[in-house]
Steps between C-alpha positions, in 0.01 A plus 500: 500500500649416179467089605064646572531621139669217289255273671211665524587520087601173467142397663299648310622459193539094540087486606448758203662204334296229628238675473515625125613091432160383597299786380654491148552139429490252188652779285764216336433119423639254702459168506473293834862441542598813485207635746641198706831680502338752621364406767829262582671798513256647739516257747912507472454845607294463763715189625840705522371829628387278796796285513731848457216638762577215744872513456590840600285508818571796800669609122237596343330828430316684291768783476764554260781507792585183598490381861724206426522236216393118464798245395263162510266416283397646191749794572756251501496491116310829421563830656130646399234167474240714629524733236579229254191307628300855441628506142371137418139581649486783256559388234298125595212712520547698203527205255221273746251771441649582147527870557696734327491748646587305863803359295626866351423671887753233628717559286495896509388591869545162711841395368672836520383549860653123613822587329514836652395349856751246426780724432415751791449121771925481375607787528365537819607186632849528400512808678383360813688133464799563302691200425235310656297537199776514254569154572148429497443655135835290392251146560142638382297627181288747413 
């Protein structure tokens, strides 16, 4: 239930996000490069929540509680690129669409709900894996 909660949550506030980016846009200046940084960080999103997406496989879920854990790949130098990947379309869109308030919901709502996902993904994993995933967490970031 509590895994129906967080991501139920962690839904709705990311399309909230999205949402609020679009709606409420060219509240800042930017100039073309940084718009282009943006969107470059966008599509570096997108790219490594497929690749991380891809990687883990039968691994994957939607839950909290981990049915096993990915070693190749992207997950062979970060332990969360999905999340990371998450992180960088947020804030892509908030500074394409020069919003605000996009940039100060990411910030607030969206990064506080990756961290704590983050957090709760170890925690839960080292229960179920042990050393496994200590030695894992010796070779990876974030």
């Amino acid at each position: 239930m509590k895994d129906l909660t967080v991501n139920t949550l962690r839904a709705i506030v990311q399309w909230c996000t999205l949402l609020l980016s679009v709606v409420f846009r060219n509240q800042f200046a930017a100039g073309m490069i940084v718009r282009s940084l943006g969107g470059a960080m966008i599509v570096l999103g997108i790219i490594l929540a497929i690749l991380s997406r891809v990687a883990l496989g039968q691994a994957f879920t939607s839950s909290l509680s981990p049915k096993g854990f990915a070693t190749e790949g992207v997950y062979s130098r970060f332990r969360h690129p999905m999340y990371t990947g998450g992180l960088l379309l947020y804030v892509g869109v908030g500074i394409l669409f020069q919003s605000i308030i996009g940039l100060v919901l990411t910030g607030l709502l969206v990064l506080p709900l990756l961290v704590y996902s983050a957090i709760e993904e170890e925690r839960q994993m080292l229960e179920k894996f042990g050393e496994k995933y200590t030695d894992y967490r010796k070779n990876t970031i974030l």
